[in-house]
C-alpha positions in Angstrom: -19.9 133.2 53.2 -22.6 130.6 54.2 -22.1 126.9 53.9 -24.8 124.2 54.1 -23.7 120.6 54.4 -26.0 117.4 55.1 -24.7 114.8 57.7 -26.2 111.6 55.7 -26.2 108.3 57.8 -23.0 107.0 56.7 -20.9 109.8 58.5 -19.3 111.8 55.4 -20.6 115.6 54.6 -22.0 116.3 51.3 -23.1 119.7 49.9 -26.8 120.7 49.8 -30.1 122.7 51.7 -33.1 119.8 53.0 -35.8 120.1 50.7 -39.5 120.7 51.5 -40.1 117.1 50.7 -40.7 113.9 53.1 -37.3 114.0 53.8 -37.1 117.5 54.9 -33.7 118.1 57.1 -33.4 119.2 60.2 -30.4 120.9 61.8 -28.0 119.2 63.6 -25.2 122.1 64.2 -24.1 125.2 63.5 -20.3 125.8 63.2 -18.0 128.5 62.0 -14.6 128.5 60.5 -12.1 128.9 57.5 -12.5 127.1 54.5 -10.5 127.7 51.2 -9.0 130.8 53.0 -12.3 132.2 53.5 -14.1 132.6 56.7 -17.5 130.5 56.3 -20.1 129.1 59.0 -21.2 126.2 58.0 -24.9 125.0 58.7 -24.8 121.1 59.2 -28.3 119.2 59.1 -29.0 115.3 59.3 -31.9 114.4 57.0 -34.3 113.1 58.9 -38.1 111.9 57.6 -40.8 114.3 58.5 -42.7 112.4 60.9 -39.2 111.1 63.1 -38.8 111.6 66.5 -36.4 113.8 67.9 -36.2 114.0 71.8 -38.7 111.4 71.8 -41.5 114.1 70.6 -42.7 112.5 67.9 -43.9 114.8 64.9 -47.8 114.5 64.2 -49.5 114.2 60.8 -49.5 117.4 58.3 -52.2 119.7 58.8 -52.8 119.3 62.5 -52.5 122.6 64.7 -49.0 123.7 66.3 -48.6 122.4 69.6 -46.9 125.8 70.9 -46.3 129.0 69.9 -42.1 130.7 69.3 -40.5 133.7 68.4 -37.5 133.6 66.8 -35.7 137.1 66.8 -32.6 135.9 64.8 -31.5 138.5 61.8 -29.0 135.7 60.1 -31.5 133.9 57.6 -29.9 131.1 57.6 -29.3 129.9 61.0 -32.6 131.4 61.4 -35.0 129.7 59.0 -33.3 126.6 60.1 -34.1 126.8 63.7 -37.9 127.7 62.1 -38.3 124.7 60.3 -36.9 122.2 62.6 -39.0 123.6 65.3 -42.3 123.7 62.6 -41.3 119.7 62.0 -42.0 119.0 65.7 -45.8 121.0 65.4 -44.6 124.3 66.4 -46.0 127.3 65.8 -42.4 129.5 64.6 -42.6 133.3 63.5 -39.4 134.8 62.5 -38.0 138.0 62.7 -34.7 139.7 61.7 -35.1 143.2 63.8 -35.1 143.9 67.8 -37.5 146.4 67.6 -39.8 144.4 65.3 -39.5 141.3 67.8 -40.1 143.4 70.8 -43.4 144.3 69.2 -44.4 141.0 68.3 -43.0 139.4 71.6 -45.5 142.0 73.7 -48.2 141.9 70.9 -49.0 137.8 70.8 -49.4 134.8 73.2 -45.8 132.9 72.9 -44.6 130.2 74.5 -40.9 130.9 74.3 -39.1 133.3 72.7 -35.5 132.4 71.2 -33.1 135.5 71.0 -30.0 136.7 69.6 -28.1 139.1 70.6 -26.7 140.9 67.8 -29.7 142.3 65.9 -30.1 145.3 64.3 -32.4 148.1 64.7 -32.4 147.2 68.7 -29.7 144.9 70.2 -30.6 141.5 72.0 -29.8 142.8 75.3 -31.8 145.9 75.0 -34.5 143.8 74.1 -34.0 141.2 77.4 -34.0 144.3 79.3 -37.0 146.2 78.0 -39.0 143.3 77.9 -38.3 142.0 81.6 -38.6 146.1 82.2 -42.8 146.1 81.0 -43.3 142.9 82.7 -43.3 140.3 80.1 -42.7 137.1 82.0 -42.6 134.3 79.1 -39.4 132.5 78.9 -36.6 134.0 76.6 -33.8 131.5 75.4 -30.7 133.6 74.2 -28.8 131.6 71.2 -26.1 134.0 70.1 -22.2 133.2 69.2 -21.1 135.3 72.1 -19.6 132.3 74.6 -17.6 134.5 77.0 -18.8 134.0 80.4 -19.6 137.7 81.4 -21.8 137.8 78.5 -23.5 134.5 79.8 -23.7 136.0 83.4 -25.3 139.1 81.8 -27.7 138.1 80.0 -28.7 135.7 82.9 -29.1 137.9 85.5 -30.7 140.7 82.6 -33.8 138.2 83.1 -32.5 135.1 80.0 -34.3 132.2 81.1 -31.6 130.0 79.3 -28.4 130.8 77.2 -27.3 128.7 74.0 -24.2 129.0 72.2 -23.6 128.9 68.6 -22.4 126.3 67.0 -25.2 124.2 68.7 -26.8 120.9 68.2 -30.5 121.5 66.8 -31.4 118.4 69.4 -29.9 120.2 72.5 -31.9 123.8 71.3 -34.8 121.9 70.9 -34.8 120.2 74.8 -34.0 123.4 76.0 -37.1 124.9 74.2 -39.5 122.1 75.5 -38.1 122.5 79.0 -38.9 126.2 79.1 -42.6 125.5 77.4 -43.1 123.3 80.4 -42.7 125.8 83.3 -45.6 127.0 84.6 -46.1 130.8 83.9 -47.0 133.1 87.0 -50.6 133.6 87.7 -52.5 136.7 88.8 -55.3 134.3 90.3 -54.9 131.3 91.5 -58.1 129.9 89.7 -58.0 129.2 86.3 -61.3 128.9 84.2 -62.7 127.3 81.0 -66.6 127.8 81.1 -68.2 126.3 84.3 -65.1 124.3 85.0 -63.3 126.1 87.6 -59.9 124.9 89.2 -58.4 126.4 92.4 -54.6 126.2 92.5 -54.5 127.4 96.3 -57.7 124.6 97.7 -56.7 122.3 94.9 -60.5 121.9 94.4 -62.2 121.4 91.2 -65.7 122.3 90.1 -67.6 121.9 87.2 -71.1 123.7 87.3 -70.3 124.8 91.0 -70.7 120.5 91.4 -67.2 119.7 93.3 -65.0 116.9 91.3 -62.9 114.9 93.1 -59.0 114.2 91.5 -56.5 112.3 92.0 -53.3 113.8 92.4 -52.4 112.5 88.7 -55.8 113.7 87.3 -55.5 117.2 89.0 -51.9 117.7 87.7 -52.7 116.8 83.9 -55.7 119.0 83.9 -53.8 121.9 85.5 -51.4 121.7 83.1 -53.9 121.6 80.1 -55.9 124.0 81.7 -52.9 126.5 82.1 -52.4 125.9 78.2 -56.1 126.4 77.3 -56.5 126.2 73.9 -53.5 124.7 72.9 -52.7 121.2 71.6 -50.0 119.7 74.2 -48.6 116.5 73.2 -48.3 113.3 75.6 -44.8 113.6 75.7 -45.0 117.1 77.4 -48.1 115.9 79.5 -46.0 112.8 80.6 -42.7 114.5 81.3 -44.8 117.8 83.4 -46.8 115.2 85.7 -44.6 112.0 86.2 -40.6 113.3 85.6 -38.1 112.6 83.0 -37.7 108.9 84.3 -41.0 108.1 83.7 -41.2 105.4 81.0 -42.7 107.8 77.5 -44.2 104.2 76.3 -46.8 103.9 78.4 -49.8 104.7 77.8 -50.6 106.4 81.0 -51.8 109.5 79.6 -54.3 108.3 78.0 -55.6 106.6 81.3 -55.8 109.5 82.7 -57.5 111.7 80.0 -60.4 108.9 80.3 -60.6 109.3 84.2 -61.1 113.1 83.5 -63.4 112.4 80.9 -65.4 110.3 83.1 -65.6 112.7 86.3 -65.9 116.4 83.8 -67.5 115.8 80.7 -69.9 113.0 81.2 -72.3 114.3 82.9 -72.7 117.5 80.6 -73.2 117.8 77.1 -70.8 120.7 76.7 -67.4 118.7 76.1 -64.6 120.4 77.3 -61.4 117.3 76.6 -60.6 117.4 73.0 -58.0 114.7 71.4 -55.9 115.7 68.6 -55.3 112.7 66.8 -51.5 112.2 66.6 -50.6 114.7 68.3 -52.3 115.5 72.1 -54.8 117.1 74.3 -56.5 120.2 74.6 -58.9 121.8 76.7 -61.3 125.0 75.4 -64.3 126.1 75.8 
């Protein structure tokens, strides 16, 4: 038996699922437990306004493209499409699946960030999945969130090749840090240059070219367009930008990325009439071709 409850600002639990309106919920935690002498889990969700902040990301306009890209290979529909739409309310890009083998498929087939993984699935368990995925080489970071808490199934999954390991119940606001940590590591590279049309970046010199024409950075400048280089094509907000190239303790109010989108402007796309800098209103940068 599944339970949905609503954690409204005044502290007391009422009964009901968000809606897909402007007050669309998000989930706050998953429990399980006994209720009425009947073993239930329980799904609790604060109702929060679609464009709120959580983990000081703050949600862009409708319409605007996902800022990353997650699997979620969870076969419980609810706990599932929850995690889906709290992470589509921050400008995710979320498919689910229910089966192992089915998320294998997709996990190897498509460009994801982060995948989020349970263990008990059918068709192919969680584990088998960690382990044939790490097997053909896949290298993106896999989060398991699974009910299994024991500490050998922790260590196993860890040392199987989990990047990070979640329990159930959880708070949605934990999950999601967890998520935007992984997104931020850098993913390993089979050159050390990366390229987007005549801009050319060397990660071993450090030296940037544009049109063979050598660009001088500053440390700052060099580590923003890394990063937005190494995410080509994809929208990353300034809270991500911010927290990859200054640190967690760096105050998010500031306006310092935009400062230093400008400077890159200046020195990369002034000269040419190709732009390669895009801003996403509301939501970030992006660099393409």
């Amino acid at each position: 038996m599944v339970v949905a409850h609503a954690l409204p600002p005044a502290g007391h639990y009422s009964g009901g699922v968000a809606s897909d309106g402007p007050d669309r919920g998000r989930v706050s935690v998953v429990s399980t437990g006994t209720h009425y002498g009947t073993h239930t889990r329980a799904v609790y969700f604060r109702t929060t306004p679609r464009h709120a902040s959580v983990s000081g990301f703050v949600c862009p306009a409708a319409g605007a493209p996902p800022v990353m890209k997650v699997l979620v290979i969870e076969d419980d529909p609810t706990v599932g499409n929850f995690v889906r739409r709290g992470l589509e309310e921050q400008r995710w890009g979320v498919q689910l699946v229910a089966d192992g083998e089915e998320g294998e498929r997709l996990a190897t087939s498509d460009a994801y960030d982060v995948v989020i993984l349970d263990m008990r699935l059918p068709g192919k368990s969680g584990m088998d999945v960690l382990n044939s995925l790490r097997a053909r080489g896949f290298e993106r970071p896999v989060l398991v969130l699974t009910a299994q808490d024991a500490v050998d199934a922790k260590v196993n999954a860890l040392r199987a090749g989990a990047d990070d390991y979640v329990t159930k119940p959880f708070a949605f606001e934990e999950l999601l840090a967890r998520v935007e940590a992984l997104a931020r590591r850098p993913r390993a590279m089979a050159s050390p240059a990366l390229r987007i049309a005549d801009l050319e970046l060397n990660r071993d010199t450090r030296e940037v070219h544009r049109a063979g024409e050598l660009i001088e950075l500053t440390p700052k400048e060099y580590a923003v367009l890394e990063y937005l280089m190494r995410h080509q094509g994809r929208v990353m907000s300034r809270t991500l930008i911010t927290e990859y190239a200054w640190g967690y303790h760096f105050d998010p109010g500031t306006n310092i990325v935009d400062v230093v989108i400008n400077h890159l402007r200046k020195k990369i796309d002034a000269k040419h009439e190709r732009k390669l800098i895009t801003t996403v209103r509301g939501v970030g940068y992006v660099v393409k071709g």
